[in-house]
C-alpha positions as CSV (number, residue, x, y, z in Angstrom):
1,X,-28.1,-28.8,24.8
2,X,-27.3,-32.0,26.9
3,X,-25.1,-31.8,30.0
4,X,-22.3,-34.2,29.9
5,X,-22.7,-36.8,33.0
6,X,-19.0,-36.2,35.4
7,X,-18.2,-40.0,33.6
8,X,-17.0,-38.3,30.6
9,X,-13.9,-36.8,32.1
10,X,-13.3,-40.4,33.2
11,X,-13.5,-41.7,29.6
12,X,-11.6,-39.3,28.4
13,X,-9.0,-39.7,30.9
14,X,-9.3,-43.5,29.9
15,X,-8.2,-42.0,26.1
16,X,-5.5,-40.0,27.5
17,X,-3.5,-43.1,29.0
18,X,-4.4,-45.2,26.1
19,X,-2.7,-42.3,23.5
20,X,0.2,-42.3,26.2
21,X,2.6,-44.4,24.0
22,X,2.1,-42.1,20.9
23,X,4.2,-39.2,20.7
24,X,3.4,-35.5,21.4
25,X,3.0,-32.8,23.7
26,X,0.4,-32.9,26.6
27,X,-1.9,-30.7,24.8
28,X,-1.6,-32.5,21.9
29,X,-2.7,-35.8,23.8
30,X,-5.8,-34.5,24.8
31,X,-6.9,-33.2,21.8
32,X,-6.4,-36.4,20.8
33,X,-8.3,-38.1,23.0
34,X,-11.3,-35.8,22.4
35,X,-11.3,-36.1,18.9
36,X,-11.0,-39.8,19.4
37,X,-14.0,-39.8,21.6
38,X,-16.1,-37.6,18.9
39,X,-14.9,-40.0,16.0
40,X,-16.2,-42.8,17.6
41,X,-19.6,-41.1,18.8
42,X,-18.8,-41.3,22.6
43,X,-19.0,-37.7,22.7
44,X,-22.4,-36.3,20.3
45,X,-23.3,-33.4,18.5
46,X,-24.4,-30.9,21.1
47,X,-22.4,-32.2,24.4
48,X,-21.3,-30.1,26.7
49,X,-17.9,-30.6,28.0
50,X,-16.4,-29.1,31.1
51,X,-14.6,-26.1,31.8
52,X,-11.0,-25.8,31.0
53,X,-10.5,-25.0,34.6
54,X,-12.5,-28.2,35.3
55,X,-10.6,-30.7,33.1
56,X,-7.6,-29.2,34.4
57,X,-8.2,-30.2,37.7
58,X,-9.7,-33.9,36.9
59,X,-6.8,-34.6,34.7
60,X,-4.2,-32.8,36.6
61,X,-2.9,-30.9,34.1
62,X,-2.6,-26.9,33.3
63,X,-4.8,-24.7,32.6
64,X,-3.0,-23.6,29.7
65,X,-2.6,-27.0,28.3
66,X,-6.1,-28.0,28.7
67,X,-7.0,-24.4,26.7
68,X,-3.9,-25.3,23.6
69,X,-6.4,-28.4,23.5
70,X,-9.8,-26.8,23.3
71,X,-9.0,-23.8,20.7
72,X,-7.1,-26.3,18.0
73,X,-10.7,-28.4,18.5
74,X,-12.5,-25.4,18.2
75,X,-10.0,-24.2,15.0
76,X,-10.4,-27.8,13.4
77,X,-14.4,-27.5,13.7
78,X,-15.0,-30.5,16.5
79,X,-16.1,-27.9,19.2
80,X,-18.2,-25.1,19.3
81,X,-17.2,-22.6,22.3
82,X,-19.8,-20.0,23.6
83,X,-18.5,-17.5,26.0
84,X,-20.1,-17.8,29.2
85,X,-22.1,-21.0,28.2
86,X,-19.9,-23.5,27.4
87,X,-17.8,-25.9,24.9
88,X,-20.2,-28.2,23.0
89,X,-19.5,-30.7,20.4
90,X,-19.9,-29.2,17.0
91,X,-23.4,-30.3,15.1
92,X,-20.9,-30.6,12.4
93,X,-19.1,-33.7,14.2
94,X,-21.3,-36.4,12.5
95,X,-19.7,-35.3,9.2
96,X,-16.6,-35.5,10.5
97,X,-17.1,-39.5,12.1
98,X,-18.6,-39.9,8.5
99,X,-15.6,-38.6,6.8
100,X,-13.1,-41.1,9.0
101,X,-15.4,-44.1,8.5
102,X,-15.3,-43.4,4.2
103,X,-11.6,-42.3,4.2
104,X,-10.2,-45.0,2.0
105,X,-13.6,-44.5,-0.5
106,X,-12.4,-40.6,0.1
107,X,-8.6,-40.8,-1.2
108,X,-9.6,-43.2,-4.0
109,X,-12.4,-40.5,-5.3
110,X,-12.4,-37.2,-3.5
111,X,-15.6,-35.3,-2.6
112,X,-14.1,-32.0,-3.3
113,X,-12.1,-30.7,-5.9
114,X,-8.5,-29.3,-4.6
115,X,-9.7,-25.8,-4.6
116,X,-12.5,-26.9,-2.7
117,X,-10.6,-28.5,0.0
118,X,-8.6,-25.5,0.2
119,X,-11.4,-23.4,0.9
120,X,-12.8,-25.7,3.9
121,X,-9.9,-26.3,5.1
122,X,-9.3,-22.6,5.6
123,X,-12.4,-22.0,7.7
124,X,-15.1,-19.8,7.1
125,X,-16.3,-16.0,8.7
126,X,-17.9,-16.3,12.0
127,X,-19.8,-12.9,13.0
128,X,-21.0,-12.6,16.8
129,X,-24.1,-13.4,17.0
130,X,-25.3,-11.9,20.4
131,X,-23.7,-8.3,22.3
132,X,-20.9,-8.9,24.8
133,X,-17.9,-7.3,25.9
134,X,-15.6,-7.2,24.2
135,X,-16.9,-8.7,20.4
136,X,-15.4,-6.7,17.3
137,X,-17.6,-4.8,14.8
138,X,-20.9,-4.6,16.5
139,X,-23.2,-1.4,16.3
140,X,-25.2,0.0,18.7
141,X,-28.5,-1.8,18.1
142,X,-30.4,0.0,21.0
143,X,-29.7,3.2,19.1
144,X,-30.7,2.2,15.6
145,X,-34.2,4.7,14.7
146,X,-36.7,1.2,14.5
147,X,-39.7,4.0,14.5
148,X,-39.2,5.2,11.3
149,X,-37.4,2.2,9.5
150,X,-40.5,0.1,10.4
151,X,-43.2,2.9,9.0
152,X,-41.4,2.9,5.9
153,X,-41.2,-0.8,5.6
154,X,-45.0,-1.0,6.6
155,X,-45.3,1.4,4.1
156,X,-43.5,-0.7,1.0
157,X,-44.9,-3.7,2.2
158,X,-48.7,-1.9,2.0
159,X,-48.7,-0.8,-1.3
160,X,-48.3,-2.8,-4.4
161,X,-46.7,-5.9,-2.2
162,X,-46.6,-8.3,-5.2
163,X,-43.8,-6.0,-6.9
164,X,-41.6,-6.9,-3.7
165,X,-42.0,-10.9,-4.0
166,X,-40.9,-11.3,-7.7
167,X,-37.1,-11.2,-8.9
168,X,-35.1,-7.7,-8.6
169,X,-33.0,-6.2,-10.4
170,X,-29.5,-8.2,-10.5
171,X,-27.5,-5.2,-10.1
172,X,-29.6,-3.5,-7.6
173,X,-32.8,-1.8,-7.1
174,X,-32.1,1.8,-9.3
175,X,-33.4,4.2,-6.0
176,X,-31.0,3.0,-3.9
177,X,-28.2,2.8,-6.1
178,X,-28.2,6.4,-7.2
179,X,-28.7,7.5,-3.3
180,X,-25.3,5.2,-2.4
181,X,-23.6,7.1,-5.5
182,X,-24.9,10.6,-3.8
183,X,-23.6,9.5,-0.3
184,X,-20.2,8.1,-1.4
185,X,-19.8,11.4,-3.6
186,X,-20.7,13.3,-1.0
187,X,-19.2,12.1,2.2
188,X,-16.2,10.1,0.8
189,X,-15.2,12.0,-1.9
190,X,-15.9,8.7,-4.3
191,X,-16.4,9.5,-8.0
192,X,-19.1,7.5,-9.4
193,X,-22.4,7.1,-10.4
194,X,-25.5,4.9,-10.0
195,X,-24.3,3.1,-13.3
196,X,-21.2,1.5,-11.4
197,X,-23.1,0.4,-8.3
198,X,-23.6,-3.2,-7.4
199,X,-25.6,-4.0,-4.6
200,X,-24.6,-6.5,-3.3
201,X,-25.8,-8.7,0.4
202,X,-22.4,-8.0,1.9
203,X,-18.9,-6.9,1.4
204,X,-17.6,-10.8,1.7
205,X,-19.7,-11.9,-1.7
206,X,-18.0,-8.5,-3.0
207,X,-14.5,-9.5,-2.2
208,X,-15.6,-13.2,-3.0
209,X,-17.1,-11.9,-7.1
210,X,-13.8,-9.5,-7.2
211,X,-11.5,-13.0,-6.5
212,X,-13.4,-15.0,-9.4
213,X,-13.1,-12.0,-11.7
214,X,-9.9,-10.6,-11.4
215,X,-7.5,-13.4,-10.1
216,X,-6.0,-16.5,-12.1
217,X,-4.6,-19.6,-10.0
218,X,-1.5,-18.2,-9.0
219,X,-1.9,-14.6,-9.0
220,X,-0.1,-12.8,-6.6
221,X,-2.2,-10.9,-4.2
222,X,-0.7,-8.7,-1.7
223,X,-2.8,-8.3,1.5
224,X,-2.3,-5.9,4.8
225,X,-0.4,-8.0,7.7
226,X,-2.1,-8.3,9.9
227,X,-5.0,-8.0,7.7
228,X,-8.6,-9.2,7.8
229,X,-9.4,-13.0,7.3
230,X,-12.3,-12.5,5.2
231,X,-10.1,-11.3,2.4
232,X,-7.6,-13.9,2.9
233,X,-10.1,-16.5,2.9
234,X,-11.8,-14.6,-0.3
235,X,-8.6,-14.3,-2.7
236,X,-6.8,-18.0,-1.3
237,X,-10.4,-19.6,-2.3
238,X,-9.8,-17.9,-5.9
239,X,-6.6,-19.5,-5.8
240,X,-4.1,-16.6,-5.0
241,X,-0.8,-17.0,-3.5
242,X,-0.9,-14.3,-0.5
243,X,1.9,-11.6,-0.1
244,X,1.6,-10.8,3.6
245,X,2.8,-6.9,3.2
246,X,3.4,-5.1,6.7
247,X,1.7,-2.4,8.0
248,X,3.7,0.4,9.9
249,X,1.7,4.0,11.4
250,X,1.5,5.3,7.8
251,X,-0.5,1.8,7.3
252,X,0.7,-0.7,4.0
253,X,3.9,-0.5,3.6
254,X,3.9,-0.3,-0.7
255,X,7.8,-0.5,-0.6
256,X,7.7,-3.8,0.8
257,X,5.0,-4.6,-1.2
258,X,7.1,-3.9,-3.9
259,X,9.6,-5.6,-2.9
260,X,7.7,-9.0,-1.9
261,X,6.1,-9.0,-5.0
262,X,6.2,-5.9,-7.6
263,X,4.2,-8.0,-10.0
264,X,1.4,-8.7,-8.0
265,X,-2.1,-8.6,-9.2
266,X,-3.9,-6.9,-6.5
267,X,-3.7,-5.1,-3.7
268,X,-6.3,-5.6,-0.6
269,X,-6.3,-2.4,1.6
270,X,-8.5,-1.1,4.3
271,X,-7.2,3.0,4.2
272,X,-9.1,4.9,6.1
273,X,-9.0,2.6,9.2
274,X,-7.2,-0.4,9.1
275,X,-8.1,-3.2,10.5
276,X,-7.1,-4.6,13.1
277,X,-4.9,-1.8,13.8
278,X,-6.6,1.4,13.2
279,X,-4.2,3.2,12.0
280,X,-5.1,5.3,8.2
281,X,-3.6,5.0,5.2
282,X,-1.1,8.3,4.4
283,X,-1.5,10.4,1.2
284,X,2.0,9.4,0.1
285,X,1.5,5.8,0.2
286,X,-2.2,6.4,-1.5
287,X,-0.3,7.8,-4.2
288,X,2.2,5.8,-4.4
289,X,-0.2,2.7,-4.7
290,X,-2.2,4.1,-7.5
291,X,1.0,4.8,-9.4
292,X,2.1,1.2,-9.0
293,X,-1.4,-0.3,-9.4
294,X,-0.9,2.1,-13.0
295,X,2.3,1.2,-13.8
296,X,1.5,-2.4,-13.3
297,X,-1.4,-2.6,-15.0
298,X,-2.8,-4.3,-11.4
299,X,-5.8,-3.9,-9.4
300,X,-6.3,-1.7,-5.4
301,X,-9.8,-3.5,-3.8
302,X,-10.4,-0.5,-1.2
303,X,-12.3,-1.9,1.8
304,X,-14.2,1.5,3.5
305,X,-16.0,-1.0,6.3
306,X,-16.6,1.4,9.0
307,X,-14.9,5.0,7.3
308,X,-18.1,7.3,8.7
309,X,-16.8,6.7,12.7
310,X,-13.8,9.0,12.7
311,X,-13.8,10.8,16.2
312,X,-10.4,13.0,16.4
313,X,-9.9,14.8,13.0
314,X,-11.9,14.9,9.6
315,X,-12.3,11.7,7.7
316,X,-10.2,11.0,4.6
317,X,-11.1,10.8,1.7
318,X,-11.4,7.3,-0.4
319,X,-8.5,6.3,-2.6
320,X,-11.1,5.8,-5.5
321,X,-11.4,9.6,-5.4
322,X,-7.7,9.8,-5.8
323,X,-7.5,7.6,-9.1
324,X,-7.4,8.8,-12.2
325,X,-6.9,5.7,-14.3
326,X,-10.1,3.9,-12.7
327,X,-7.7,1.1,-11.1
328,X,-9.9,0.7,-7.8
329,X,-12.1,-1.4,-6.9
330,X,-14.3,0.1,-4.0
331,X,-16.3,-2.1,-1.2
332,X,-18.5,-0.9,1.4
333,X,-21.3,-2.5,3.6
334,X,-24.5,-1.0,6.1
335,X,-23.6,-4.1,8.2
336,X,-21.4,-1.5,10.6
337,X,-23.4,1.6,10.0
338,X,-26.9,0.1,10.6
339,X,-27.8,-3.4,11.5
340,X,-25.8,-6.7,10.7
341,X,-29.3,-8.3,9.9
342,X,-29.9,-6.4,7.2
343,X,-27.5,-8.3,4.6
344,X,-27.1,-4.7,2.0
345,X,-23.5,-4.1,0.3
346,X,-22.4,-2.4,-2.1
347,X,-19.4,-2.7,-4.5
348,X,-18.4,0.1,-7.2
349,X,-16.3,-0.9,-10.2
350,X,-15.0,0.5,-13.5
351,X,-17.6,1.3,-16.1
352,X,-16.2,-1.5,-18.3
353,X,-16.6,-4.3,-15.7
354,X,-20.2,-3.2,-14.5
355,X,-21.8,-6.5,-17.4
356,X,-18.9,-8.7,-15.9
357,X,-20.1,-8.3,-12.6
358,X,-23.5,-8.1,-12.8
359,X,-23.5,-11.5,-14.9
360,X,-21.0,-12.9,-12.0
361,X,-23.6,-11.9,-9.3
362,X,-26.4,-13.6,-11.3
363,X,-24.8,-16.4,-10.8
364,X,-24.1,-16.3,-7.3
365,X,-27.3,-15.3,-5.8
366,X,-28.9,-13.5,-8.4
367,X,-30.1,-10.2,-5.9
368,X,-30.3,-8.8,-2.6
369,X,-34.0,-8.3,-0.8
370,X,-36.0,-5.8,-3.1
371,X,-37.9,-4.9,-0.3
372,X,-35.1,-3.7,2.3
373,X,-33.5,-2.2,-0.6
374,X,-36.2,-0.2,-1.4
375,X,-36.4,0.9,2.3
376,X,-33.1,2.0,2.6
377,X,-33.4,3.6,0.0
378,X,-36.1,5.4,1.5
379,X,-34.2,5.9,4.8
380,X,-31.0,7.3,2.7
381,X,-33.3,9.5,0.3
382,X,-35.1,11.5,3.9
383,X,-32.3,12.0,5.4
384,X,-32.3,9.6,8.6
385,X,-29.4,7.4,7.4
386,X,-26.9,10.5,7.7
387,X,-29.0,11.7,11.0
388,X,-28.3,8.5,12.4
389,X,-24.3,8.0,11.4
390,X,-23.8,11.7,13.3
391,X,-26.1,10.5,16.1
392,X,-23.6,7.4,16.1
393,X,-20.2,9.0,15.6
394,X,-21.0,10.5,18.7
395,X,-22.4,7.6,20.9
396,X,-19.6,5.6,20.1
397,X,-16.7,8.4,20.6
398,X,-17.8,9.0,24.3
399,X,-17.8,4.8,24.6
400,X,-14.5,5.3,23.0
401,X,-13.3,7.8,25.5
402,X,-14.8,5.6,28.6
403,X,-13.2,2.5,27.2
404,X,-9.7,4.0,27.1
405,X,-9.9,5.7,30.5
406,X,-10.9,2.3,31.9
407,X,-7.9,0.3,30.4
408,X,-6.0,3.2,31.4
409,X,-7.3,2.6,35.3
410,X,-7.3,-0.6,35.6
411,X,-5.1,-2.3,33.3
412,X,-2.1,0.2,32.7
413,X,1.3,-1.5,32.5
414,X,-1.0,-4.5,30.8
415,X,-2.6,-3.7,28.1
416,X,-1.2,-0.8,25.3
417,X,-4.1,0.3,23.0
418,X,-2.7,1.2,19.8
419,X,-4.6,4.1,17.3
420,X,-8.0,4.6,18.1
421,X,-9.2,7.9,16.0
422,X,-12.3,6.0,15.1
423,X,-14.1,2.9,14.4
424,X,-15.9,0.8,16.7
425,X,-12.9,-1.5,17.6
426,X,-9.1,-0.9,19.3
427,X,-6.4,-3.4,19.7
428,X,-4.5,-3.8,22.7
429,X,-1.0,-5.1,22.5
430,X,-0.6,-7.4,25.4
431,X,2.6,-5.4,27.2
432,X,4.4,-8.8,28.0
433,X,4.1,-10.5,24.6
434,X,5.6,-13.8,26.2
435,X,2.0,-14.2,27.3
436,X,-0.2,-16.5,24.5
437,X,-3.3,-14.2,23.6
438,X,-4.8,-17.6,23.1
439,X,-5.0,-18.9,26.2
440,X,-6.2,-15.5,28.1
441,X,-9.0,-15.7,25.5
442,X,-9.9,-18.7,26.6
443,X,-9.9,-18.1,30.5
444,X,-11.7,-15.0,29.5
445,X,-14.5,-17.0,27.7
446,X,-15.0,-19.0,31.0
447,X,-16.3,-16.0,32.5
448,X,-18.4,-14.4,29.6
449,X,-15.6,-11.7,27.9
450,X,-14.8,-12.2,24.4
451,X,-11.3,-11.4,23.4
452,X,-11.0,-11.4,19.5
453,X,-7.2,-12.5,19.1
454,X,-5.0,-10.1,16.9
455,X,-2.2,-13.0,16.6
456,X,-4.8,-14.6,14.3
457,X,-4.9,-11.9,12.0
458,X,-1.3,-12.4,11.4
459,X,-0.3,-15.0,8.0
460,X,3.2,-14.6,8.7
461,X,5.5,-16.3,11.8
462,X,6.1,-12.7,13.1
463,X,2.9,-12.3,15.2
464,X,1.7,-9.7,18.4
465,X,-0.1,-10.9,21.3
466,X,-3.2,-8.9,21.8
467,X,-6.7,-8.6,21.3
468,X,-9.4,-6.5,19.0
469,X,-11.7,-5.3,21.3
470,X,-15.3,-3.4,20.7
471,X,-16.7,-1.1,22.6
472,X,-19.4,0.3,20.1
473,X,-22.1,-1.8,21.0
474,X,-21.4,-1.6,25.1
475,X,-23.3,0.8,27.3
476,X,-20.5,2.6,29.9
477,X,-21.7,0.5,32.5
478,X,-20.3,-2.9,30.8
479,X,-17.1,-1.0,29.2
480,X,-16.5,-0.5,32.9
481,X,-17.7,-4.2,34.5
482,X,-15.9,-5.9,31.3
483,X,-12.4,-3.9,32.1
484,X,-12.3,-4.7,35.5
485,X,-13.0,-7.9,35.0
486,X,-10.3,-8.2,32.5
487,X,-8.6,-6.7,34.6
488,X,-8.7,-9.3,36.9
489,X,-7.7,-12.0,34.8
490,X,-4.7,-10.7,33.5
């Protein structure tokens, strides 16, 4: 990428006093002044801009303000912001000086229906793409068995090849569906069989087929607060109306639920560890949510994203395995457990609605890689997918344990981590919630540490400042470096 020239603070200094007689708040000026200056092609796809600590200084403002500016740019879609590289100008802002130039030709015919603009306007689901402290979600990549997963690809790949480069199955290759019914039997307690799996390339297009399925423009939809984004951006693009419905220590709270919304349609949960919170869903509540999903005639989609990394106690078991009136719909995903790269979901419905869906997904991407399916398969049926979940539960409990001792030295009286039995995530409440999670993030980007924000996660105006910080993925040695750099910061 190009390196801006130092002229640019200049010109956009120049923007700044000519935007001076327009309302607004400081940080609202600036963002101005750089979306002005991408509009009109004086910044480009793929400049860099400076530091916030550097624009600060040239434009002698705050830090703080010059960060407000930089994350609604990066929110809108005009910047793209790598920790420890850099801001950049989106590649996406020559669609965006196209859409100013053809705005009147835009109102008078729209490019996008009104659903459409709803979902783009929403944002999409940005994964991490490269290992840092502290990034959400990511596994332990060094630790992943490559030895055997690449002789039994070589050894799929050898024999009969042409079977692997035709169309598969649209419901998933048969092998591996029947050894994901045996594992979910067995280890969560899920009743099924390989007739009501769906393989699927990740959990989103399962939450994205369960919205254009189940939900009618205007369905009600209650989802955990705070809650993941994915789902939100999932069941809004199907044209739900969200219920934000708190979560407590005993996670949803289904009496608010019910008293938001007792007629809504579905009910989004994560039970066995919530995210971003981590705390599980109790067998009270369980119960009482299949009784009202019953009673109601409505619909629970049970999210089990990372349910095999419980460290303290036994896991629980799913909710599916609790309903006997086959109201859940159950999601799960070898993003977590294996490698992100791999794309392999899986979603398990009602014996009723397996055609529905399969005819759904046939139109959405027809099927998932026949070949890596019939490796995992392979890797599920010899037994090194569950040798490698204990080798992991264990791996990422002692980087648990390290990360909490850490935050416990260093940043005490700064940081409270809230339930951390398992997963490969905590969130830390920041202890002085007058502080903006927004703008540490962003000082903490300068200087390579990601802080996924958990105000973000929030729909409603009630928000905690904190962040959702991994550690699954981090040998000690950067658990320790990334703390006490954090440390420093705050």
């Amino acid at each position: 990428m190009n390196t801006l020239p130092r002229t640019v603070t200049g010109a956009l200094l120049t923007l700044l006093e000519r935007d001076g007689v327009l309302p607004g708040t400081l940080s609202t000026r600036v963002y101005r002044a750089i979306r002005a200056a991408i509009l009109d092609s004086t910044l480009k796809a793929g400049d860099r801009l400076p530091s916030t600590r550097t624009l600060a200084a040239d434009l002698s403002i705050s830090r703080s303000t010059a960060e407000a500016a930089y994350a609604q740019l990066e929110d809108e879609g005009y910047l793209t912001r790598g920790v420890g590289s850099g801001s950049y100008v989106s590649a996406d802002a020559s669609a965006g000086r196209h859409a100013r130039k053809s705005r009147l030709n835009a109102a008078a015919s729209p490019a996008l229906s009104k659903r459409g603009t709803q979902i783009a306007s929403m944002g999409g689901c940005v994964d991490a793409r490269v290992v840092r402290a502290f990034s959400a979600g990511m596994p332990a990549l060094e630790s992943f068995p490559v030895e055997p997963w690449q002789k039994l690809l070589a050894r799929h790949a050898r024999h009969d090849a042409s079977r692997w480069m035709m169309y598969g199955d649209q419901q998933g290759l048969p092998a591996l569906r029947e050894a994901i019914a045996q594992y979910l039997s067995l280890s969560r307690g899920v009743h099924c069989d390989a007739s009501q799996v769906i393989v699927l390339t990740s959990s989103q297009q399962a939450l994205g087929l369960i919205a254009m399925l189940m939900l009618d423009d205007g369905d009600p939809v209650w989802l955990e607060e705070p809650g993941y984004r994915g789902a939100q951006t999932a069941f809004s693009g199907g044209g739900a109306s969200i219920v934000p419905v708190p979560v407590d220590n005993e996670g949803l709270r289904v009496d608010e639920g019910l008293r938001l919304q007792p007629r809504a349609r579905l009910a989004y949960v994560t039970p066995s560890h919530q995210y971003p919170l981590g705390v599980t869903l109790s067998l009270a509540r369980r119960l009482q949510l299949i009784e009202w999903a019953r009673q109601s005639n409505a619909w629970i989609v049970e999210d089990d994203y990372d349910s095999e990394f419980h460290y303290d106690s036994r896991p629980v078991s799913a909710i599916h395995g609790l309903d006997q009136h086959e109201r859940v719909l159950y999601v799960g995903t070898f993003s977590k457990v294996l490698f992100p790269g791999l794309r392999l979901a899986y979603l398990v419905v009602p014996r009723q609605m397996v055609s529905a869906f399969v005819t759904a997904r046939s139109q959405v991407d027809g099927h998932a890689s026949p070949l890596m399916q019939a490796v995992l398969a392979d890797f599920m049926q010899d037994g090194h997918f569950m040798a490698h979940v204990r080798r992991m539960r264990e791996l990422y409990r002692a980087r648990r344990d390290i990360f909490m001792e850490e935050i416990d030295r260093h940043l005490r009286g700064r940081l409270v981590p809230l339930a951390a039995q398992g997963g490969m995530q905590t969130s830390c409440l920041l202890a002085d919630q007058r502080l903006s999670d927004q703008r540490l993030a962003g000082i903490a980007a300068d200087v390579g540490i990601d802080l996924p924000r958990l105000s973000r996660l929030y729909l409603g105006a009630d928000k905690r400042n904190g962040f959702v910080m991994g550690y699954s993925a981090l040998a000690p040695a950067d658990i320790r470096e990334g703390i006490r750099a954090l440390a420093r910061i705050l």
